[in-house]
Structure formats: C-alpha cells, structure tokens
Backbone as numpy.savetxt, mean C-alpha at the origin, in Angstrom:
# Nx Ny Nz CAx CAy CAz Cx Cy Cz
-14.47 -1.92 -6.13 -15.92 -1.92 -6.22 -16.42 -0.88 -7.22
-15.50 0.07 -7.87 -15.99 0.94 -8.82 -15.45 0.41 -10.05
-15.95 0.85 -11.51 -15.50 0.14 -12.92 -14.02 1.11 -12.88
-13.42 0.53 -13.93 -12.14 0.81 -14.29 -11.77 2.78 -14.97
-12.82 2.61 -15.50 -12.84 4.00 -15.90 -12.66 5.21 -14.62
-13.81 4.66 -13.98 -13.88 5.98 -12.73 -12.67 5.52 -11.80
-12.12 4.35 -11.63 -10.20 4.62 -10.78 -9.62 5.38 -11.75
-9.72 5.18 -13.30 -8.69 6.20 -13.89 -9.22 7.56 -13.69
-10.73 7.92 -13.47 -11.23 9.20 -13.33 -10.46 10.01 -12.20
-10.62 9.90 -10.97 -10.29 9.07 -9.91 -8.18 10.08 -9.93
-7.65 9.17 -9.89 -6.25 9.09 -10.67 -5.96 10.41 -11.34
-7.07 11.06 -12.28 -7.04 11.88 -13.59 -7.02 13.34 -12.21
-7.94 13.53 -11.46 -8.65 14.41 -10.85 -7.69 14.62 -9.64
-7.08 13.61 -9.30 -6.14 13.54 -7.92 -4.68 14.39 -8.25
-4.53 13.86 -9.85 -3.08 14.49 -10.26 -3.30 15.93 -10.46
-4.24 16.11 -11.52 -4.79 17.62 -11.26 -4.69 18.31 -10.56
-5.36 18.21 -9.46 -5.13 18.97 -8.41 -4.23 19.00 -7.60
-3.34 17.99 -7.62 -1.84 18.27 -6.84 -1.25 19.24 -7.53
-1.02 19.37 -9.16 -0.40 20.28 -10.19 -1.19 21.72 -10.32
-1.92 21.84 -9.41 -3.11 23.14 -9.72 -2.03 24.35 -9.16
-1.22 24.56 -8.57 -0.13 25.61 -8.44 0.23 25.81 -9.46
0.91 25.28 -10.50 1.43 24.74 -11.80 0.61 25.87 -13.01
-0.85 25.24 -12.40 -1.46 25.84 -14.22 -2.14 24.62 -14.38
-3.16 25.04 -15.78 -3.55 23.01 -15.91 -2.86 22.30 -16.51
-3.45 21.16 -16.60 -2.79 20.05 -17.23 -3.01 19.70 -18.46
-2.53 19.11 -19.18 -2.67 19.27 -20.50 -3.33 17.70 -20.93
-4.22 17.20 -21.41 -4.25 15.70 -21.90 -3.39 15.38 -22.01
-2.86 15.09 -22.92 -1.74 14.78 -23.28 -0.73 14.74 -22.40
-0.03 15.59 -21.47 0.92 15.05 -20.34 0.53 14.15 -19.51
-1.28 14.38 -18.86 -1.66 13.64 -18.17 -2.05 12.25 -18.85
-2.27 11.80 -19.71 -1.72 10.52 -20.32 -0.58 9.78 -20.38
0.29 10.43 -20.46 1.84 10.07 -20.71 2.32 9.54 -19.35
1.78 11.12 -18.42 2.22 10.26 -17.04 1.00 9.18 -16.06
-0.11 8.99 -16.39 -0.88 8.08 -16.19 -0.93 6.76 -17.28
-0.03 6.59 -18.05 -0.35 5.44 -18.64 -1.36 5.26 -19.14
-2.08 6.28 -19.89 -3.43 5.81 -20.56 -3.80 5.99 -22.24
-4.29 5.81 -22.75 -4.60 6.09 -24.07 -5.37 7.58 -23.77
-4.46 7.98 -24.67 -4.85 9.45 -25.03 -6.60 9.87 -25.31
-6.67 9.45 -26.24 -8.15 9.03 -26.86 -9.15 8.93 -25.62
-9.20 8.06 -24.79 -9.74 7.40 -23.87 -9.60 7.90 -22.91
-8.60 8.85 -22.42 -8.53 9.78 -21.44 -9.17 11.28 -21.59
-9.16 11.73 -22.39 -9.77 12.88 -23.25 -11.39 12.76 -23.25
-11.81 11.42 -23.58 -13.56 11.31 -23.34 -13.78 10.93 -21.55
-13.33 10.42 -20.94 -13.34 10.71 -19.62 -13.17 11.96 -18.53
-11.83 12.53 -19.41 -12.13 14.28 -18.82 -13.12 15.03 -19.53
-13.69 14.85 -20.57 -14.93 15.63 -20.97 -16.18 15.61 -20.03
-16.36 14.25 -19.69 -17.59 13.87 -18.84 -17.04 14.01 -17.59
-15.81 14.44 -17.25 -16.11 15.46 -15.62 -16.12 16.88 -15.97
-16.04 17.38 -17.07 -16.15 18.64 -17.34 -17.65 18.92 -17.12
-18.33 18.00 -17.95 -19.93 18.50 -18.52 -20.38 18.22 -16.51
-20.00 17.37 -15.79 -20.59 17.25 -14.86 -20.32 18.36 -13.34
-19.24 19.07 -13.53 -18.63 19.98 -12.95 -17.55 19.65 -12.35
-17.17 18.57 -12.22 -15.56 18.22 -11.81 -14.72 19.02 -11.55
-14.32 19.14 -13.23 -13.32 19.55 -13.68 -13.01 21.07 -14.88
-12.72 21.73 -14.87 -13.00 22.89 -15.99 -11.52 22.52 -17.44
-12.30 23.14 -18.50 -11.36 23.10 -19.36 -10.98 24.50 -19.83
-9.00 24.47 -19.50 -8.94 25.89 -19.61 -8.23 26.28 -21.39
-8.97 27.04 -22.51 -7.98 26.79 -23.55 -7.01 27.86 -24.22
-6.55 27.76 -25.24 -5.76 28.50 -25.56 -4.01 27.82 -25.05
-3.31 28.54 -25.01 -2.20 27.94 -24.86 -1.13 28.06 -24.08
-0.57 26.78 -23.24 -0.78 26.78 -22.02 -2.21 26.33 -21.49
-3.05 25.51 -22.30 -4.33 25.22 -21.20 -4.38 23.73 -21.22
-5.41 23.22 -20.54 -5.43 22.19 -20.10 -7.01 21.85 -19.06
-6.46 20.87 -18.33 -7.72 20.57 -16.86 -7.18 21.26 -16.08
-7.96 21.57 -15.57 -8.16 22.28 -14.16 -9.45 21.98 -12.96
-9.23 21.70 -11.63 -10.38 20.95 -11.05 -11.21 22.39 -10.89
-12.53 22.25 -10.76 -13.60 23.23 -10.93 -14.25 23.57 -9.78
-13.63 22.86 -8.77 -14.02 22.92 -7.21 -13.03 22.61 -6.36
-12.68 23.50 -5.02 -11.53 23.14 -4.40 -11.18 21.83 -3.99
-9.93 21.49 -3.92 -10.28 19.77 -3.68 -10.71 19.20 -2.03
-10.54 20.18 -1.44 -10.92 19.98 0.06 -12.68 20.05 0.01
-13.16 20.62 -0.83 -14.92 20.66 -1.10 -14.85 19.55 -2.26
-14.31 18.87 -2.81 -14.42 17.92 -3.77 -14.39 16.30 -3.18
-15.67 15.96 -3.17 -15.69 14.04 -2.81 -15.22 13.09 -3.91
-14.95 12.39 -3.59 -14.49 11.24 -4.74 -15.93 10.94 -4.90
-16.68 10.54 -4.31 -18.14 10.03 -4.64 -19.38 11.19 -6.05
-18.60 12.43 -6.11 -18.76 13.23 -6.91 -18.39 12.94 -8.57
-16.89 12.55 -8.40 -16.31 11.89 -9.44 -16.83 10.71 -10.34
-16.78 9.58 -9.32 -17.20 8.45 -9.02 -18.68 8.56 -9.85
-19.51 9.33 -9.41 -21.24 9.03 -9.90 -20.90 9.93 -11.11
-20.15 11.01 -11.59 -20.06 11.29 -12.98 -19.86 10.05 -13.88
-18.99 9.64 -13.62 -18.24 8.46 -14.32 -19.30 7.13 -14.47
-19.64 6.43 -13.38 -20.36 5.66 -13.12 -21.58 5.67 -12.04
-22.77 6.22 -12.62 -23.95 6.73 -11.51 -24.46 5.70 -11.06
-24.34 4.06 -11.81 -25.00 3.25 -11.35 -24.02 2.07 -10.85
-23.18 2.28 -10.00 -21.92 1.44 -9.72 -22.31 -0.18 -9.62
-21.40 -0.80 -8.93 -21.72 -1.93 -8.97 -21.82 -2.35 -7.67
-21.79 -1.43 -6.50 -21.80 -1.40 -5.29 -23.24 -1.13 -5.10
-23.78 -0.75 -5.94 -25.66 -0.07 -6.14 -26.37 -0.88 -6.91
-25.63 -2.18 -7.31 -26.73 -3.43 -8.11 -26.64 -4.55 -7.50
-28.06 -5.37 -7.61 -27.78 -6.66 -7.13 -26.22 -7.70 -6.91
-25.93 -8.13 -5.60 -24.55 -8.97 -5.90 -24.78 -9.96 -6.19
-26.38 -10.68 -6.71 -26.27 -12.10 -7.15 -26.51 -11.97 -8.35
-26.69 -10.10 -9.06 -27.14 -10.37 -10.24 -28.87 -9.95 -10.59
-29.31 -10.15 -10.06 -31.32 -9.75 -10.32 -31.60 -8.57 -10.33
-32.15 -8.49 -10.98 -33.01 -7.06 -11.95 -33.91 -6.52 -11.02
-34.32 -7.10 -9.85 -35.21 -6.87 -9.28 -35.18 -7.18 -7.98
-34.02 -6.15 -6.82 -33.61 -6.37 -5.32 -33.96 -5.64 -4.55
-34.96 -5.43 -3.46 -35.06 -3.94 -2.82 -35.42 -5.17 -1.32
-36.21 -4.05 -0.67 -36.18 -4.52 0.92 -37.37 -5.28 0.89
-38.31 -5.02 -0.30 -39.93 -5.83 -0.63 -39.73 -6.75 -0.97
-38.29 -7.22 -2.00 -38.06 -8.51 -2.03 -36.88 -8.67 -2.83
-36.05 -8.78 -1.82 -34.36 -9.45 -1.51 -34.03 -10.24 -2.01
-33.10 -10.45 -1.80 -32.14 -11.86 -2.44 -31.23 -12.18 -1.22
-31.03 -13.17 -1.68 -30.47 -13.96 -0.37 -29.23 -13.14 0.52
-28.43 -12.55 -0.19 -27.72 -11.82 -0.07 -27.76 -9.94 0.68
-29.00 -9.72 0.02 -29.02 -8.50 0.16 -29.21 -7.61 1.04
-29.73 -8.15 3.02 -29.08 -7.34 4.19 -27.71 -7.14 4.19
-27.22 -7.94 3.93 -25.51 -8.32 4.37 -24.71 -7.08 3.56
-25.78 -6.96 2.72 -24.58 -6.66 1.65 -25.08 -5.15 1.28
-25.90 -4.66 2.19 -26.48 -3.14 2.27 -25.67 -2.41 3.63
-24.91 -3.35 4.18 -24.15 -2.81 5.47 -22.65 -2.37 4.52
-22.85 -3.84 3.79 -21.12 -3.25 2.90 -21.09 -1.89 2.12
-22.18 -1.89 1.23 -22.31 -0.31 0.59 -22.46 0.41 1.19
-23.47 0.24 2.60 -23.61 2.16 2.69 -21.88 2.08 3.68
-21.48 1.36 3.98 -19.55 2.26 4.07 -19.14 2.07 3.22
-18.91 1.77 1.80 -18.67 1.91 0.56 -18.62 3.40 0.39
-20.06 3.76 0.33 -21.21 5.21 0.17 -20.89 6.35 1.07
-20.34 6.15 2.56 -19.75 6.81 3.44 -18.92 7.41 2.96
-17.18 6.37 2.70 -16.30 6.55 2.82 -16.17 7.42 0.97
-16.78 6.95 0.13 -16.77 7.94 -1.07 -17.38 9.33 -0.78
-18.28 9.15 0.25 -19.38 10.61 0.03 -18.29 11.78 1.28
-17.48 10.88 1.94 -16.59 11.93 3.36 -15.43 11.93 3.15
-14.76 11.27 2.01 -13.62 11.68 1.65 -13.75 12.63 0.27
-12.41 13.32 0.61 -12.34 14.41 -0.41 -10.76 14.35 -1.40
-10.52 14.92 -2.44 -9.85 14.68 -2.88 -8.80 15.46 -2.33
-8.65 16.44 -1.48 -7.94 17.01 -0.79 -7.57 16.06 0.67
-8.20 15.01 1.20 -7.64 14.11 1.62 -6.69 13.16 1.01
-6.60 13.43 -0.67 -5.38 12.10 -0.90 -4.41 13.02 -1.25
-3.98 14.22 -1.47 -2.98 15.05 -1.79 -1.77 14.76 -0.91
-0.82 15.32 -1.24 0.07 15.13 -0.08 0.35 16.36 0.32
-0.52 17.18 1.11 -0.25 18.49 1.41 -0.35 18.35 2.90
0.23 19.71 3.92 -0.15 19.32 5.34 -1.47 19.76 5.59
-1.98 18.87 6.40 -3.46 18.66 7.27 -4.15 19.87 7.94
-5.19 20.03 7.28 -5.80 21.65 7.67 -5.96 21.17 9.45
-6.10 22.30 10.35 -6.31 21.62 11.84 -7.70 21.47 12.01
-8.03 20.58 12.55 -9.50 20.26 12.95 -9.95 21.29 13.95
-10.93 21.37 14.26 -11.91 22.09 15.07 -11.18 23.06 16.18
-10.74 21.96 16.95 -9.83 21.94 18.51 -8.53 22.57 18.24
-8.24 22.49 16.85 -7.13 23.16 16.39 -5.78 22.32 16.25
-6.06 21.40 16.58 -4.69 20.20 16.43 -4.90 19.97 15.14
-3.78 19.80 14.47 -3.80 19.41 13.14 -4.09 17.48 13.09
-4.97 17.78 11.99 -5.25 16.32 11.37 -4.22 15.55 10.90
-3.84 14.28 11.37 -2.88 13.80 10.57 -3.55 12.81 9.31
-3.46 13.10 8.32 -3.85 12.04 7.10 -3.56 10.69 6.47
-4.53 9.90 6.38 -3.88 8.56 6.57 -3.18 8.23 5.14
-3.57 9.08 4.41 -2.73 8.74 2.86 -1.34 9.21 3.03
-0.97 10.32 4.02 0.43 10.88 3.88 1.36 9.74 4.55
2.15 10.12 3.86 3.54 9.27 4.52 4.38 10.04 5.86
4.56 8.75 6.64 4.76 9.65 7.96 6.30 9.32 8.11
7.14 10.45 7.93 8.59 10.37 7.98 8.83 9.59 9.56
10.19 9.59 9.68 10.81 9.24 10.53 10.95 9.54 11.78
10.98 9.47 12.85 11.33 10.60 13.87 13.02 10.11 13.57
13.84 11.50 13.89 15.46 11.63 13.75 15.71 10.97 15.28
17.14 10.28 14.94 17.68 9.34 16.13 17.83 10.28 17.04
17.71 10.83 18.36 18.39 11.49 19.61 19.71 11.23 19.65
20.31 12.51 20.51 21.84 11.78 21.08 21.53 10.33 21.78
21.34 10.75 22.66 21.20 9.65 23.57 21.16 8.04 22.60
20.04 8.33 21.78 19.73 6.77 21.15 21.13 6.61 20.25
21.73 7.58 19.84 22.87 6.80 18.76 24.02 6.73 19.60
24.18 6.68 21.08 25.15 6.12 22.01 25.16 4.59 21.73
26.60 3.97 21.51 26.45 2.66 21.53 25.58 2.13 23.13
25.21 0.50 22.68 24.14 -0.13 23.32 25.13 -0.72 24.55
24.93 -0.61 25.53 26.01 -1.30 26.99 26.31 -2.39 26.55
27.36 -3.42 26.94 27.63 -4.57 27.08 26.24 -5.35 27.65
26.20 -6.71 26.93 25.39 -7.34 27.02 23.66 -6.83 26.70
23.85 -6.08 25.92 22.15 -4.91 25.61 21.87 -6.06 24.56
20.46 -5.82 24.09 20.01 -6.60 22.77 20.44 -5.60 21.70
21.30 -4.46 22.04 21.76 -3.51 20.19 22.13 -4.16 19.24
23.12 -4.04 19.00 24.18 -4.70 17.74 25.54 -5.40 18.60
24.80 -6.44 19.07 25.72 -6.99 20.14 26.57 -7.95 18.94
27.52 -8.77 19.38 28.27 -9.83 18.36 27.25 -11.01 18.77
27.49 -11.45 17.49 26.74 -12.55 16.69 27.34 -13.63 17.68
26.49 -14.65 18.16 27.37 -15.90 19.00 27.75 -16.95 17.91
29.04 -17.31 18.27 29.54 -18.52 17.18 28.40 -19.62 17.52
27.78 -20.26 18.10 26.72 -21.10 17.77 25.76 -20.82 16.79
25.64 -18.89 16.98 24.14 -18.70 15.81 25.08 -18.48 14.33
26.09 -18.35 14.79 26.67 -18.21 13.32 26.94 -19.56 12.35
27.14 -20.35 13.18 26.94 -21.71 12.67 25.77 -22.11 12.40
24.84 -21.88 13.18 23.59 -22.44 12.22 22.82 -21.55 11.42
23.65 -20.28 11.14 23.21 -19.49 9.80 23.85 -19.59 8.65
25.18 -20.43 9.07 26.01 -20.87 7.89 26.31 -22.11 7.58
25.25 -22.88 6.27 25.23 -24.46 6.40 26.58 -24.85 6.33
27.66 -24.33 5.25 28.84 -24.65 5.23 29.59 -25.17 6.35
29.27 -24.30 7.44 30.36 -23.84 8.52 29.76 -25.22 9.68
28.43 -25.45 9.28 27.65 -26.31 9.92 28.31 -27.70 9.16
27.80 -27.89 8.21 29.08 -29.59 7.40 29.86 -29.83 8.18
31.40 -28.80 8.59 32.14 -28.73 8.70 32.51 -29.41 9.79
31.63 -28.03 11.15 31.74 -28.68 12.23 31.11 -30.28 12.46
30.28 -30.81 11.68 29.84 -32.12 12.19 30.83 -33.25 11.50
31.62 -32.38 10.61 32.56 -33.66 9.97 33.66 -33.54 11.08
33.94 -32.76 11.89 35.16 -32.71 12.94 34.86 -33.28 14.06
33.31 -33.02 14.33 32.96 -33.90 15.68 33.03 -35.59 15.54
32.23 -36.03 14.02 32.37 -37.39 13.70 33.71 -38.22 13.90
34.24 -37.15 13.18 36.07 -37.39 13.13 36.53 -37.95 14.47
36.58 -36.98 15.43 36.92 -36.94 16.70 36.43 -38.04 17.23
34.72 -38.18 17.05 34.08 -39.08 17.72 34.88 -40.93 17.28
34.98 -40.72 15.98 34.91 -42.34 15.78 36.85 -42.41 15.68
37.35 -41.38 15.90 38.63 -41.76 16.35 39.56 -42.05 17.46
38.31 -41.45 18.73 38.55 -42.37 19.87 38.12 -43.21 20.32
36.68 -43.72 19.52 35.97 -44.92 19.52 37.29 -45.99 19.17
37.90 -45.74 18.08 39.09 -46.87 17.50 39.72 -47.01 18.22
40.37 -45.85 19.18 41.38 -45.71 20.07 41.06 -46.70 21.22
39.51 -46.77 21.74 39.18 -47.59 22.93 39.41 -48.78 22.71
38.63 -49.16 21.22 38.82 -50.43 20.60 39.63 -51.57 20.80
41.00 -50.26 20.41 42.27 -50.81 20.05 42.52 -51.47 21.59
42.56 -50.66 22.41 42.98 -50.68 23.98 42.27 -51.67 24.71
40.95 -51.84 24.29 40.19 -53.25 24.72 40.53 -54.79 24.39
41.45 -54.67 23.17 41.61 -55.90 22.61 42.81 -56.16 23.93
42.98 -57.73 23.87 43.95 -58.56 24.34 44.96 -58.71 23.63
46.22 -58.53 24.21 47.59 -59.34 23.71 47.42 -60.70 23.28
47.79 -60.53 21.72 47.74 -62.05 21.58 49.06 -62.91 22.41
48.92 -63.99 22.73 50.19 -64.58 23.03 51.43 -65.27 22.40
52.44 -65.16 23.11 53.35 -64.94 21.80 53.53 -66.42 21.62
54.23 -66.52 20.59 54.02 -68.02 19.86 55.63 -68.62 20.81
C-alpha cells in the first residue's frame, strides 16, 4: 500500500540501524547490499536526511546514520518523508474529490482499511523490525517480537529416548504402505496376483473338463 521508493526507504533505514554499532553506512555499501542504483539511493537518503530520519556523517569513514533512536523511530515517519500523500490517503476508485460530504461508493469500507494501515505504521517502530532482544514491557516480562525468529526449543532427555513399540515415532514402515508408495513395487505385486489368479483359474478349467472317451 506504500510506493516503491518508501519500501526501499523503509529497507535503507532498517539496515542502518541494525549496523549503527558499526559506524555509518556508506551509500555505496548500502546499495550494493540492497540491490539498488546508487544514484537513486543517494536522492532517497537525502530526503530522510532533510526530514530528520536520518543524519549524514562526513569525512572518512562516514556515511548514514539514523538521527533518532530506532525504538523512538515509526516507520510512518519514514513513510510520510518519502511519500506524504500515500495511496492509502487517496481515493480507491480514483476521484479528486472523496471525503465524508461526499463519498464514493467505496469509501466507508475503505476508511476502516487505512486507519489500521495508519495504526500499524504510526505504532510500529523501526526498533520493532531489528533483530535485537525485546525491551520488557511494563509488568516486566519481556516482549516477544513478531519479526524475530523464534529458535527451537532443544530436544529433552526424555524426548530423544526411542518411541515404545507400537508408538506413532519412527515406527517401521508397513509393507502395504510401502507398496503403495512404490508404483514399481505396486506393478509387480498385481502382475503376481493376476498370475496366480488366472493360473488356477486354468487349473480348475482343466479339472472340469471330461475324459474324452477312448476310441
């Protein structure tokens, strides 16, 4: 729902500040490792500079640097540098002329979608997408963050004891399911049953007929 520029803004401001231990960043690296045109990245960090974003530090060794901690920094900050008049904030059918005096067909429906659009930019912070651990909330339990990746819990003794006889663990495979996971093995068996089948069919056959009589 935002233009292309402000996700790379966005992107530009997020890496930053993960690297802010570091020192700043340099254009130029942060291009290289964002995939962007140099050129085009350089006039996008200017206009979070002029807007307070971001600071430019120079001399050598300099670079970006974010200009506000990222835990006090909203994406919706970013976001309205980049693009103040989004597309989440203009008509969705298009008209020059949408307010509550006179709507478009569309436009209750679609004032519930922006303002959590508007929420979720204005209450998240860019210190929510970092991957750092979770300052503790109020109560003092730490926050868990929904951008972080949540490792594993490690197996217990207990759980890496093999599974009892007859458990659902890593029990053996039954030769029925193995046959019908293996078409081959499946051919096979139905060419042996056929076999079988129509070779004692002959056998009855044979045994049903009458002695001819002898001449």
């Amino acid at each position: 729902m935002i233009s292309k520029t402000a996700r790379n803004a966005l992107r530009a401001v997020v890496r930053i500040a993960e690297g802010e231990s570091t020192g700043p960043v340099s254009a130029k690296a942060l291009a290289r490792e964002l995939d962007l045109p140099q050129n085009y990245l350089s006039k996008t960090l200017h206009r979070l500079v002029r807007n307070g974003v971001l600071r430019a530090v120079r001399g050598r060794g300099g670079g970006y640097a974010v200009a506000v901690p990222a835990a006090e920094l909203p994406l919706g900050r970013i976001v309205d540098a980049i693009d103040p008049e989004g597309p989440e904030r203009r008509c969705l059918l298009g008209r020059a002329e949408c307010s509550e005096v006179n709507p478009c067909a569309s436009h209750r429906r679609w004032c519930v979608v922006r303002e959590a659009i508007d929420d979720f930019f204005a209450e998240t912070t860019v210190g929510d997408l970092l991957l750092s651990p979770p300052a503790p909330d109020r109560t003092g339990a730490p926050m868990v963050s929904p951008y972080k990746e949540r490792s594993m819990p490690e197996p217990s003794p207990a759980s890496s004891s093999p599974p009892p006889a007859g458990g659902t663990g890593d029990s053996p495979i039954p030769r029925m399911q193995r046959l019908y996971d293996n078409p081959f093995l499946l051919l096979v068996a139905c060419i042996v049953v056929m076999f079988v089948f129509f070779t004692a069919w002959g056998m009855l056959e044979i045994m049903s007929l009458e002695p001819a009589p002898l001449p």
